[in-house]
N, C-alpha and C positions, 0 to 999 in steps of 0.2 A: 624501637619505633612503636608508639600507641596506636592500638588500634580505632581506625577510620570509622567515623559511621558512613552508612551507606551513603547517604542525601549527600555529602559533603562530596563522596568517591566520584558519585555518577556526575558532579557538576562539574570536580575536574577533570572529570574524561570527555566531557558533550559540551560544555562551558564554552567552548570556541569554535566548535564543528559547523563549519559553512560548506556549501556546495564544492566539490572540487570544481579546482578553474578549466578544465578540460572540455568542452563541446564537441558534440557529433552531430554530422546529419544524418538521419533516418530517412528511411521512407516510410510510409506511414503504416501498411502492415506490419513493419518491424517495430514500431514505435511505443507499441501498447505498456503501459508500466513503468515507460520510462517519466521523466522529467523534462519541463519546457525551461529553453535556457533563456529562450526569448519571448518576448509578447507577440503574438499573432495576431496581425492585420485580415481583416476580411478582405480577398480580392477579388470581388462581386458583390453585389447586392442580391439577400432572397428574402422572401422570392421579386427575382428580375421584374414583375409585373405584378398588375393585378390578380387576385387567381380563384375558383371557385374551392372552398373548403368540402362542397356538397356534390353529389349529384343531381341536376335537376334541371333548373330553367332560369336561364340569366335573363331578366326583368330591368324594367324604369318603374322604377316604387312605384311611379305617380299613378302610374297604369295597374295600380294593384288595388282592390278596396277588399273589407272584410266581407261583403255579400259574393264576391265573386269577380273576375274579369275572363273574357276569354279573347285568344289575344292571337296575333297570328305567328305559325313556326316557321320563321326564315333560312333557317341552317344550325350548324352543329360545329360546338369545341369541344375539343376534344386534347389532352394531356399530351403535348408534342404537335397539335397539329391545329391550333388555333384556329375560328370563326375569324377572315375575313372582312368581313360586314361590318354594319350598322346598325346595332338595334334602332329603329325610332318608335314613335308613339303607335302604340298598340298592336307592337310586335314583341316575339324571345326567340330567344336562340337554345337547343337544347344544350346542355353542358354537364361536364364529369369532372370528378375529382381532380383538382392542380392542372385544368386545364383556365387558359388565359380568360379573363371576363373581356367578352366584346364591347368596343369601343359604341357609345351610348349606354348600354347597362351597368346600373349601379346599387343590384340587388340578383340574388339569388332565391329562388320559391324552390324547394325541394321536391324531390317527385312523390313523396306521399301526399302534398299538397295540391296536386293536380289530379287532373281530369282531362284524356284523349277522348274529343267529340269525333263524330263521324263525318263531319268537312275537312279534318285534318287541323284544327284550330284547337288551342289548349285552355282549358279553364282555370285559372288557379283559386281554387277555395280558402286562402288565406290571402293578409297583408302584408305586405314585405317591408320593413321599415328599409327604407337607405342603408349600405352598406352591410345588408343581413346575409351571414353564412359568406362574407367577402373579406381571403385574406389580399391585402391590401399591400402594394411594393414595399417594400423592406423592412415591414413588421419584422421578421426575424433580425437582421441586420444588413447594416449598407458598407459599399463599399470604400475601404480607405479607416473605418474606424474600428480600435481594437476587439476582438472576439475573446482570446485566449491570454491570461496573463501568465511571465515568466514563474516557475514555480508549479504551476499545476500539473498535477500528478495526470496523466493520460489516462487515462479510462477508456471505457465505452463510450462517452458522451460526448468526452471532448475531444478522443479522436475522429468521433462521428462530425462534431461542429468542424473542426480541421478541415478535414473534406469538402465538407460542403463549404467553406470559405475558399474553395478553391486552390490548397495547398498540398502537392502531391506530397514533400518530402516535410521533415521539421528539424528544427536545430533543437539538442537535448543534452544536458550534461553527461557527462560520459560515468559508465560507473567506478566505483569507488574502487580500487586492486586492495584484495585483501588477501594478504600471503597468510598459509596457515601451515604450521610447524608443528609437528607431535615427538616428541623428545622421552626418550627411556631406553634403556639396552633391551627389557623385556618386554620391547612391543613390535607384532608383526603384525601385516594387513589380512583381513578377510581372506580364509582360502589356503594362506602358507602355512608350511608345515610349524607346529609349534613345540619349541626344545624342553627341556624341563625349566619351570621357573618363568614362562612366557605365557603373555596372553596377545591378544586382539585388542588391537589400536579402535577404538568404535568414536572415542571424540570428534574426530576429522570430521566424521560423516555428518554428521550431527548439525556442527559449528557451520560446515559448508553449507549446508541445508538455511539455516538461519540467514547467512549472511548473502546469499541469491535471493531469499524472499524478502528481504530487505533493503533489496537495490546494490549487491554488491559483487564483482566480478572475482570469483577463488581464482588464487593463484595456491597450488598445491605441493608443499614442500618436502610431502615425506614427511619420511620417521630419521631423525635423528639420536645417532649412540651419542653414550654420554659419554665422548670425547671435546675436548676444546676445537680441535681440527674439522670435527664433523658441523659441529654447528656454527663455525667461520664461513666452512663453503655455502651450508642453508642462508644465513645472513647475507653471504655474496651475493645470492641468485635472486632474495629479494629484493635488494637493493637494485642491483643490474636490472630487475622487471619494474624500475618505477612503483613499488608497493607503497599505496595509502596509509595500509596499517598492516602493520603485523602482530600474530594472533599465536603465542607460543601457547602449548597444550602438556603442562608438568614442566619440573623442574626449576622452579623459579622459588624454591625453598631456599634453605641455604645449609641442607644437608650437603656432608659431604659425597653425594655423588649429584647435586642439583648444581647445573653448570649454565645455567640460562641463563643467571643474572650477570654471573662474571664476565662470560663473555659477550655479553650485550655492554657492559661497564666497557672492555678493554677497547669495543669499537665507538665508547663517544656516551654512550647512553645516559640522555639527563633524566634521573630515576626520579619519578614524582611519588610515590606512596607503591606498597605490596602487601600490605595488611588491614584488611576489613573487619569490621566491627560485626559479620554475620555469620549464617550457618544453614547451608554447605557453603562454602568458597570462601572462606577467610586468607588466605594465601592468595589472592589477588593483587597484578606486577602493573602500572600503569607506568609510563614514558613516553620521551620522543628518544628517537637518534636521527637525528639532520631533523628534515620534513618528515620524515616515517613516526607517526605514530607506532605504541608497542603498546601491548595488551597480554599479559601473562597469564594463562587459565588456569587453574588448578587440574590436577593430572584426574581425579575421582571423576566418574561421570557425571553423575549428579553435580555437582559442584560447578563443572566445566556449563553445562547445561542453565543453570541458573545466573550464576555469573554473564555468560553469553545474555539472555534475557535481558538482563538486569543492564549493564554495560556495554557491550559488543553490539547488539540491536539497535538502540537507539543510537548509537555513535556512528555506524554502516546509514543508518536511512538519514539521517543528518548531511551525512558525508556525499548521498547522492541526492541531496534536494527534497527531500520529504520531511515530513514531520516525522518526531517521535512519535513511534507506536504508544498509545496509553491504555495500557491493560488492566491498570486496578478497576476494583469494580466494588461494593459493596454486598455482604454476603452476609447468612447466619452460621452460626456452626451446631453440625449434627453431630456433633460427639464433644465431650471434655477435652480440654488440655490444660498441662500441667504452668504451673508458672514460669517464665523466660529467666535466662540469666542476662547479662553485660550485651551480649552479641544480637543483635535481629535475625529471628527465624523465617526462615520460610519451609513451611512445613508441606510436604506432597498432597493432595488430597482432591478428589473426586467431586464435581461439584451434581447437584438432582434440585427439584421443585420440589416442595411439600406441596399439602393439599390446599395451602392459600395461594399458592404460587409464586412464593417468597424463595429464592435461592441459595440454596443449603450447600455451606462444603465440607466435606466430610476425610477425616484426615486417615491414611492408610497408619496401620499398629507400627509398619518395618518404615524407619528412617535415614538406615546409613548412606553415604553418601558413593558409595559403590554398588548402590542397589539401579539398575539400567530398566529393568523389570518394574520397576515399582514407579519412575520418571514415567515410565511408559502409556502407565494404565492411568496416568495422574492428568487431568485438564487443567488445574489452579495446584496455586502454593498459597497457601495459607500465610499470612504475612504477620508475624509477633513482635511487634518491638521490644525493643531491649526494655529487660526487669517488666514484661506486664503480667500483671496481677493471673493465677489462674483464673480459667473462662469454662462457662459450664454453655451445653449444649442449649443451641437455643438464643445465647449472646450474640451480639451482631460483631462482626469484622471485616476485615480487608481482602481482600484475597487479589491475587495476579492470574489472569486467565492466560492458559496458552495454546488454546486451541486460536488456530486463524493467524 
């Protein structure tokens, strides 16, 4: 099988990724981050009333000139506890922020505008044109017409509008189950004892990590031996959990002890492609079996880690109603690199400002693809397509940011 180029991989893995059909109701503390499955109707109108934006003195323009008027104080609104009254001619009311404008006034004079005489009568030293400093009924929105549409990512803002449209709870697509599988005889978790020839599973954490910040619910499958029997019962348990996608982590080679693909083949698995045109993650397994997406990682860290980025990210936030993450960015580079071959690099590398404030990425010397250390200290990947030319420092390019 020829190797994929990237651009081709990522469309058919994201190429059809729509919201899952699943909906939840929230409340809205719990809500933050998620996804609206529906349009939100306002149910109120704000603000309810007229309202003062200012602190000061609710006015009748007419009663207002630029030499001056002094006008009489009839009462006081106040935020919760409205004036009563009637402004009429050559009266105010004094009044405070979001509190209701009294009925006859249809201006507001601020209180650095004023002047307290000693009859108790108010002066105001400016003119108040109609409608000044007055938010007005349902400037923000009314009731019955939509505020929020299906799709919007919940934030601050719009679960803030939410609220105040008078909507305790919200309907939200439910997230995405992404079962994750880590597959080797010599791998044990954090913490356990390790025999000769074993190391520490670190992918999982990793993968999980992305796929929460991307709107996606782990379903955590362990470490599977490289038995056929072991990784029948993992594949059961996915299945049995309704899993979106499943996220196998090594094994999906076709050495003789990589058992991933065979056994995914003998449960149904229509293989779409496992080999990418890049570097780190060329052993990359894409599929369905039924409705379950498959996603095969390559077992290296790095590799697993990019891959993820690359594929897994955007296909998880797809999957829960978001947009694809978009991380390229344009960049210069602070060091040489050598010429590419056939495959697309993505090279680790550090990003800084020069002294113009042009953004410089800078590529670490160590590259292998089991370096965890080197991913670590890394914010961008340097991005080389296939056969380009070497690049001296200072050339402009691509890079993939991964902070955020």
């Amino acid at each position: 099988m020829a190797l994929m180029p990237v651009e081709e991989a990522l469309s058919r893995v994201t190429g059809d990724a729509t919201p899952v059909a699943r909906t939840e109701n929230l409340p809205l503390a719990k809500a933050g981050g998620r996804v609206l499955a529906r349009d939100l109707v306002a149910m109120r109108t704000q603000p309810p009333f007229s309202a003062s934006a200012m602190d000061g003195y609710a006015v009748r323009s007419a009663d207002t000139t630029e030499s001056g008027a002094e006008l009489e104080l009839i009462g006081e609104s106040a935020a919760g506890h409205g004036f009563e009254g009637i402004v009429g001619p050559g009266q105010t009311a004094r009044i405070f922020t979001g509190a209701p404008l009294p009925e006859g006034a249809d201006a507001i004079v601020i209180q650095e505008d004023t002047e307290k005489l000693e009859d108790g009568r108010i002066r105001m030293t400016v003119a108040a044109a109609e409608g000044k400093h007055v938010r007005l009924a349902g400037v923000d929105f009314t009731e019955g017409r939509p505020g929020l549409s299906a799709g919007r990512v919940l934030d601050a803002g719009a679960i803030t509008l939410a609220a105040a449209m008078n909507h305790p709870e919200v309907e939200v697509y439910a997230k995405p189950k992404v079962a994750i599988l880590a597959t080797g005889d010599e791998l044990k978790l954090p913490g356990e004892a390790l025999g000769p020839g074993q190391i520490v599973a670190s992918n999982t954490f990793g993968i999980g990590a992305m796929v929460r910040a991307a709107g996606g619910e782990v379903i955590d499958l362990g470490i599977a031996e490289d038995r056929m029997e072991a990784l029948d019962s993992a594949l059961d348990s996915a299945i049995s959990q309704d899993a979106d996608v499943l996220v196998t982590i090594g094994g999906a080679s076709v050495g003789d002890h990589d058992l991933v693909q065979d056994a995914l083949k003998k449960r149904g698995m229509e293989l779409d492609f496992w080999k990418i045109a890049m570097r780190p993650g060329k052993p990359l397994m894409s599929g369905r079996l039924g409705a379950m997406r498959v996603l095969g990682l390559p077992g290296n860290p790095a590799s697993s880690l990019v891959c993820g980025y690359l594929f897994l990210e955007p296909l998880v936030a797809l999957l829960a109603g978001r947009p694809a993450p978009d991380r390229v960015q344009k960049a210069i580079l602070g060091n040489a690199l050598k010429e590419n071959d056939q495959r697309q690099d993505y090279v680790r590398a550090r990003l800084s400002r020069n002294s113009d404030g042009n953004v410089v990425a800078s590529s670490f010397a160590l590259q292998d693809s089991s370096l965890m250390s080197v991913f670590a200290d890394a914010d961008c990947l340097i991005i080389r397509p296939p056969f380009a030319p070497a690049a001296n420092s200072g050339d402009q390019t691509e890079v993939l940011v991964l902070a955020g």
